[in-house]
N, C-alpha and C positions, 0 to 999 in steps of 0.2 A: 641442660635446660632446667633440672627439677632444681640446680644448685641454687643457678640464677634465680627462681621464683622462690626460694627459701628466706635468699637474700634481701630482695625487694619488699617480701613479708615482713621478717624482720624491724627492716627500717620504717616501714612506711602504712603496711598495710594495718597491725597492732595499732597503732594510731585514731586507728577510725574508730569513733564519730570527732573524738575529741582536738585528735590535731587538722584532720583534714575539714571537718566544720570549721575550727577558729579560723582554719588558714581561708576558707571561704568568705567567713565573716572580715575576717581583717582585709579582703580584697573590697566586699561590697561597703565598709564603714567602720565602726568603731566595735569591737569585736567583743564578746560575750564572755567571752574565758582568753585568760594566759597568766602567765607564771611569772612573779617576780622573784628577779636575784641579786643579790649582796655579794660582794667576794672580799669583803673589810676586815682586815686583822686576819689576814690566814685562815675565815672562815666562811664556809660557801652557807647561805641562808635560800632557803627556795620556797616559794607559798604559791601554789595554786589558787586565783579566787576569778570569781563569776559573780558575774550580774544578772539579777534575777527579778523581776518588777522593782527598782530603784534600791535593792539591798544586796548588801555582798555577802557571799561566800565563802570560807575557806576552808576547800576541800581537800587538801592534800600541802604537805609541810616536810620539811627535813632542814637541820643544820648538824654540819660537821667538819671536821676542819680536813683542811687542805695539803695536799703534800707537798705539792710545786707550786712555784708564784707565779701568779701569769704575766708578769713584767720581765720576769730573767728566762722563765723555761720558755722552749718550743711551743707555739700555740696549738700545735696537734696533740701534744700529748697533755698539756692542760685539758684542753676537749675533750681525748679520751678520758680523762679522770672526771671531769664534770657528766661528762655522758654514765660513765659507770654508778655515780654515786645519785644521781637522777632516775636510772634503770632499779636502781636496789630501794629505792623510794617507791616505787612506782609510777614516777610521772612521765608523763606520753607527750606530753603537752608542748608543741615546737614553738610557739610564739610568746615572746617574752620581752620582758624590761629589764634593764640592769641598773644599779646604782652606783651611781661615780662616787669612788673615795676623794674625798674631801682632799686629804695628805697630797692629792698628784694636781691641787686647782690652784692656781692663782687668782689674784682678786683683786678686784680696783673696785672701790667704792667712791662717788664724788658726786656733790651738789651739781644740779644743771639748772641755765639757765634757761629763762622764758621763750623759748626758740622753737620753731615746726620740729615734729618728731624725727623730719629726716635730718637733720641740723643738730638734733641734741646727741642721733644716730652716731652722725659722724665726729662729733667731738668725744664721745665714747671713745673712739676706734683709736682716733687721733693721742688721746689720753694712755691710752691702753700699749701704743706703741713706743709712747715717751718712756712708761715706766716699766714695761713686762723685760724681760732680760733676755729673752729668746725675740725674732723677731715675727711677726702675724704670721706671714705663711710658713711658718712652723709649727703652729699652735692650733686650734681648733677653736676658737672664739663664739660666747656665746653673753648675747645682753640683754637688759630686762630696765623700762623704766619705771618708776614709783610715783601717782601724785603723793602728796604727803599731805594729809590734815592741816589746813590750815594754812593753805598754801605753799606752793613753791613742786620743784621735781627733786628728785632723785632718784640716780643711776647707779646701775653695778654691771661689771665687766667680769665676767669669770674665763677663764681659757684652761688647757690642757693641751699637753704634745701632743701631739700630731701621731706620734708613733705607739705613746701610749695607748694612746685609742684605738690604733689601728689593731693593736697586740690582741687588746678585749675584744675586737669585732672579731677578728679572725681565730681567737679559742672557741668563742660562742658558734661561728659558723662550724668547724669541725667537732662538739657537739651538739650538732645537728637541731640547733636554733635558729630560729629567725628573728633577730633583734626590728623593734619596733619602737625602742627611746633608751636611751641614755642619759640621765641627769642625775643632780643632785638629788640623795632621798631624803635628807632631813627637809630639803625645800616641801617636801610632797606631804611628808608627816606632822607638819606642824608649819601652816601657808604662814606669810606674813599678812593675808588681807582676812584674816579670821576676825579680828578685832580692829578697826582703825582709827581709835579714839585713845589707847593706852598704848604702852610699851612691854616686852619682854624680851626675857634671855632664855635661849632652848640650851642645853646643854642634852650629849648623848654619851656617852661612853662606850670606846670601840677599843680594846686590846689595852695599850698605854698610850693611847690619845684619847681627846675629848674634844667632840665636834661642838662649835659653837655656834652660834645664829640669833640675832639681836634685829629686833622688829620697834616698829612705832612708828605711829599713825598711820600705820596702812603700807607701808615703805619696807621693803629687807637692807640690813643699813651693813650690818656685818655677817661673812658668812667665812669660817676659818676650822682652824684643827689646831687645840694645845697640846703640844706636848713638855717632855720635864716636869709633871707635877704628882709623878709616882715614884717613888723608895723605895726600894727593896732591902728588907731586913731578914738573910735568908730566904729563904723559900715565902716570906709575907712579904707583900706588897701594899704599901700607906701611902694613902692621900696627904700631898703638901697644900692644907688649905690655904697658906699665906700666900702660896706661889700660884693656886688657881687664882686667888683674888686678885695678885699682880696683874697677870693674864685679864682678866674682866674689866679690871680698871681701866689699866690701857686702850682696852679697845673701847670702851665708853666715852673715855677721853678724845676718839675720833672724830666724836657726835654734834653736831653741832650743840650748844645751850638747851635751846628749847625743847629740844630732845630729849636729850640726856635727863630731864627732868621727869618723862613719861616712864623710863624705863623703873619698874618697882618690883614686877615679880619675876622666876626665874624657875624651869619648871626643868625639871630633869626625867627627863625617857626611858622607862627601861624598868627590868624587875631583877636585875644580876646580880648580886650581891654589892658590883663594883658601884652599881645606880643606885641601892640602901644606901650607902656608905658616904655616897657623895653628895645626897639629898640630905644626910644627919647633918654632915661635917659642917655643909653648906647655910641649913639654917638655924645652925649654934652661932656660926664665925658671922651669917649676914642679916640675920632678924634683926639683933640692936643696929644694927645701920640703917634700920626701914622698909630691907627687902622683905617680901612674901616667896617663900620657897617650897615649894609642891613637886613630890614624882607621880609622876603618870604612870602609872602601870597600865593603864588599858588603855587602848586603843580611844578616840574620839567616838560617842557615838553616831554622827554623822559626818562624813568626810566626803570631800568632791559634788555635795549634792547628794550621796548615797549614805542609805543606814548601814551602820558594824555593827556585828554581832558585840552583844551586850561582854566583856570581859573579857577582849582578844588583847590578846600580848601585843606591845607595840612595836612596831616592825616597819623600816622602811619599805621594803619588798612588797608589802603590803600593799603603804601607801604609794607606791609608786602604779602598782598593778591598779590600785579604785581611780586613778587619777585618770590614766588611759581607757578604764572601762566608763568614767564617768564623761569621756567625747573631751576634755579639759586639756591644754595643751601643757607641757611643760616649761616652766618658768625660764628652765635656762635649758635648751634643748642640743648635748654634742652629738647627736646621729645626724648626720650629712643627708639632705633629703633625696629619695629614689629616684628618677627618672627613667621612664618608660623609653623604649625605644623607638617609638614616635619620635617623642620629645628629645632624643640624640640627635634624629634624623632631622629634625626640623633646626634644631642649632648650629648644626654643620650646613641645613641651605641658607645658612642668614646671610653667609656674604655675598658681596656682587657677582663675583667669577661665579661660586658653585652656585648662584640663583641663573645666572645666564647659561651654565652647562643645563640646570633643568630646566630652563625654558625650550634648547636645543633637543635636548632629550624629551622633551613635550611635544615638540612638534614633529619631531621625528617618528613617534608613535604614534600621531593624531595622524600624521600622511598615510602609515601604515595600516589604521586602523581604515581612515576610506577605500586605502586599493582593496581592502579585501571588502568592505560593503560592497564598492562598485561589483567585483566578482560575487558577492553573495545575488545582486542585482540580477545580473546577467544569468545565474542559476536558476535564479526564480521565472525568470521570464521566457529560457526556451524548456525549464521544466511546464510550463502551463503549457509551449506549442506541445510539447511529446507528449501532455495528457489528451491533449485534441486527437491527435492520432495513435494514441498506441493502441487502440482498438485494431484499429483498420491494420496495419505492421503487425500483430499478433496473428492478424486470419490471413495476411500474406505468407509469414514464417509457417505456418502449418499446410499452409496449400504446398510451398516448397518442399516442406518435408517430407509430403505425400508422393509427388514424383520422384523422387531423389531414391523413396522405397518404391516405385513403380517403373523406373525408368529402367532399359535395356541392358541386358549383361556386360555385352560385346565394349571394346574399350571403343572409346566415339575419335581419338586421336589419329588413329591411320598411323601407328606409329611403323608397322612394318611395311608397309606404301612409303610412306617418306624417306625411310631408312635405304629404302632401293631406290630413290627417286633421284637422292642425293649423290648415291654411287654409280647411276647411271649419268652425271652430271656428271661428276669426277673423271671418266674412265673417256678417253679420245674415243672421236667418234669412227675416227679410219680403224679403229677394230686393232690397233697397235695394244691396248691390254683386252682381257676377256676375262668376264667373271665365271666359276665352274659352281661352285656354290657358295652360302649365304647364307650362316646361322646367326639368327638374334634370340638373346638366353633373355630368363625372364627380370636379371638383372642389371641389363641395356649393355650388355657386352653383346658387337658384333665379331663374329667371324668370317674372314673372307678367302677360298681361294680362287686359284686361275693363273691363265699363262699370260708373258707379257714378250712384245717383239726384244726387247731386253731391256738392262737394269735401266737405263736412263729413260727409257716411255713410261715406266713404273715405278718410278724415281718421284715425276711429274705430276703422275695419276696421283699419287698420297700429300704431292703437294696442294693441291687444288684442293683434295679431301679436308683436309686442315684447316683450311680458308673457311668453312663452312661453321656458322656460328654453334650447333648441334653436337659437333664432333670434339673428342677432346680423347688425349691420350692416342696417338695412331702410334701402333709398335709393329715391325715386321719380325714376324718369327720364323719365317723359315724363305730360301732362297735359293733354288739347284737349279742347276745349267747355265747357258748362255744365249743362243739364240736357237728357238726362243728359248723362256725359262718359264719354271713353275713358282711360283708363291704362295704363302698365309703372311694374313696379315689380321692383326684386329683393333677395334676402337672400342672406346664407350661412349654410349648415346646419352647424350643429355635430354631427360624429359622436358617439358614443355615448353622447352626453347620453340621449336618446328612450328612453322603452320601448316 
């Protein structure tokens, strides 16, 4: 028992206030604290942050790299590895966000036409199944539309396996997380509707790729991962600027015109060395071409509606965490939404048949529920007669119990008068048997002897005895001579058989 409550300690009890409040909070609304995580380039990133009168938090941090991948290992032992390097942090905190890598998303970008949003919905889908190479119910699909300045829509279609995703739920659940969103984090760290008058390029830098993300008028137009645009010379590794601009261009050239002409600056995220580097390279090779090129080392001072502390490192995990604490849904959301189990139970009575078992089942209970009113009815009604009299029946019961101690020793049955009354019936009257004596023991055994004119008048007599409803068991035990003869014989008396 004590091991068991060591255990349950452990897991669950060390938690309080922090995880079992969030987990409160995140039941009653949009939750005060939880923890965002990265798992990009082999490195787990984790930040604690809270919402506190409309400003955030960060109270608690850790990055370090990873041993196992959560796409090829076992998701329990991923867990336990993320559970061990979160314990060695100190974070307690079960309720959390994750950030989907980029490298595992597909993408469909495409103008939409003037159509109802459920119609622009469906030609998404429609789009999406023409050109994705796996088919929808494989994938985990998730859409987002854009007005765009100036008229017109624009859509984007992102997906992921099916199975990937499941991999990342199921490491997070066996460490002992409860996932509350999954999305893009560059979406989170740098919105597309921040500015809707201008355009830009977010670049980030994750291991040997670089997340890209291309905004204007209010619209997310591209959302991708470049890779090939790093060299290794030995142990250094260089930026191929002509080959990131390949990359840029390209995707620019996707833009419609009017577009393409917004896009001017291009901000690169990060304080890494590999983010110096590609913020130099970047605006040596794209200043004379008319770009404006800026890295961001801190954080936004207001994100989601909410203020950042003035100089925080910039961090998807972060922004993923203010986005959720700021009540703000995510842009492109792959967590499958909950359902209560009401809301199973109520999906399973949708159809005809099991709507008409529960109508059967309704009334089957509604019958059952009257037969017993009626009999609740019937209790109530001869309990009010028994209150009328149970006076009067109380002082009967005690008058009886008075006589009952007052009444006469002697037994009132006559049982040793009937016992000879019966055997005087039994026995011919012409005096062919004769009783000599006649014990009755206090156990209804009688005993009887006497002589009889012989076996067969005594034969007769025990016959008759028999017949008598009182009597049971007649046995002769003993039998000498001939004529006449002597006898015992005995019964037992049946009590209150007699009158």
């Amino acid at each position: 028992m004590k091991t068991t409550w060591n255990r349950f300690w452990t897991r669950y009890g060390r938690a309080w206030p922090t995880d079992w409040a969030t987990w409160w909070e995140a039941r009653r609304g949009t939750p005060r604290r939880l923890v965002g995580l990265s798992l990009e380039g082999g490195q787990l990133e984790a930040a604690v942050v809270e919402r506190t009168n409309g400003t955030l938090a960060v109270t608690q941090t850790t990055r370090t790299s990873l041993a196992l991948d959560p796409l090829t290992a076992e998701p329990e032992l991923v867990g336990r590895e993320l559970r061990q390097h979160l314990d060695a942090a100190g974070i307690r905190t079960r309720l959390c966000v994750l950030d989907l890598p980029l490298e595992h998303v597909l993408a469909l970008a495409l103008p939409l036409p003037d159509l109802p949003p459920e119609d622009q919905e469906s030609l998404m889908l429609l789009e999406a199944e023409r050109t994705f190479p796996h088919a929808l119910d494989e994938l985990r699909v998730a859409t987002a539309r854009f007005p765009v300045t100036g008229g017109g829509w624009h859509g984007m279609v992102l997906a992921i396996s099916r199975e990937r995703a499941e991999r990342y739920e199921a490491a997070l659940q066996a460490a002992q997380l409860r996932l509350c969103s999954v999305a893009p984090g560059l979406c989170a760290l740098d919105p597309a509707t921040t500015d809707a008058e201008s355009g830009w390029i977010a670049l980030r830098p994750v291991g040997d790729r670089i997340q890209m993300q291309i905004c204007a008028g209010g619209a997310l137009l591209i959302l991708r991962t470049v890779e090939g645009v790093f060299e290794w010379e030995g142990p250094t590794r260089t930026l191929v600027t002509e080959e990131l601009w390949r990359e840029i261009r390209l995707s620019l050239n996707q833009l419609p015109p009017e577009l393409q002409t917004r896009v001017q600056r291009l901000r690169v995220w990060g304080r890494t060395e590999t983010a110096t580097e590609l913020a130099e390279k970047l605006a040596g090779y794209l200043g004379p071409r008319g770009f404006q090129v800026d890295q961001e080392r801190s954080m936004p001072r207001q994100l989601w509606g909410l203020q950042v502390p003035e100089g925080l490192t910039p961090s998807v995990a972060v922004a993923l965490a203010a986005r959720t604490l700021a009540g703000q849904p995510a842009l492109f959301e792959f967590l499958p939404p909950r359902t209560t189990a009401w809301q199973r139970l109520r999906t399973r009575l949708a159809s005809r048949r099991l709507a008409t078992a529960g109508l059967v089942l309704g009334g089957l209970f509604g019958l059952i529920g009257t037969a017993f009113l009626v009999q609740q009815v019937q209790l109530w009604y001869w309990g009010s007669h028994w209150q009328r009299m149970e006076a009067r029946v109380r002082e009967l019961e005690t008058i009886q119990s008075r006589i009952r101690q007052y009444r006469p020793w002697f037994d009132e049955s006559f049982r040793s008068l009937t016992v000879l009354k019966r055997l005087t019936e039994a026995f011919p009257e012409e005096g062919s048997v004769s009783a000599k004596t006649v014990e009755i023991r206090d156990n209804g055994r009688v005993v009887c002897t006497g002589t009889a004119r012989d076996q067969a008048a005594l034969l007769r007599a025990l016959d008759r005895l028999r017949a008598f409803p009182e009597v049971r068991n007649v046995q002769v035990e003993q039998m000498r001579g001939n004529a006449p003869m002597q006898f015992t014989f005995n019964l037992q008396w049946g009590e209150g058989t007699g009158s």
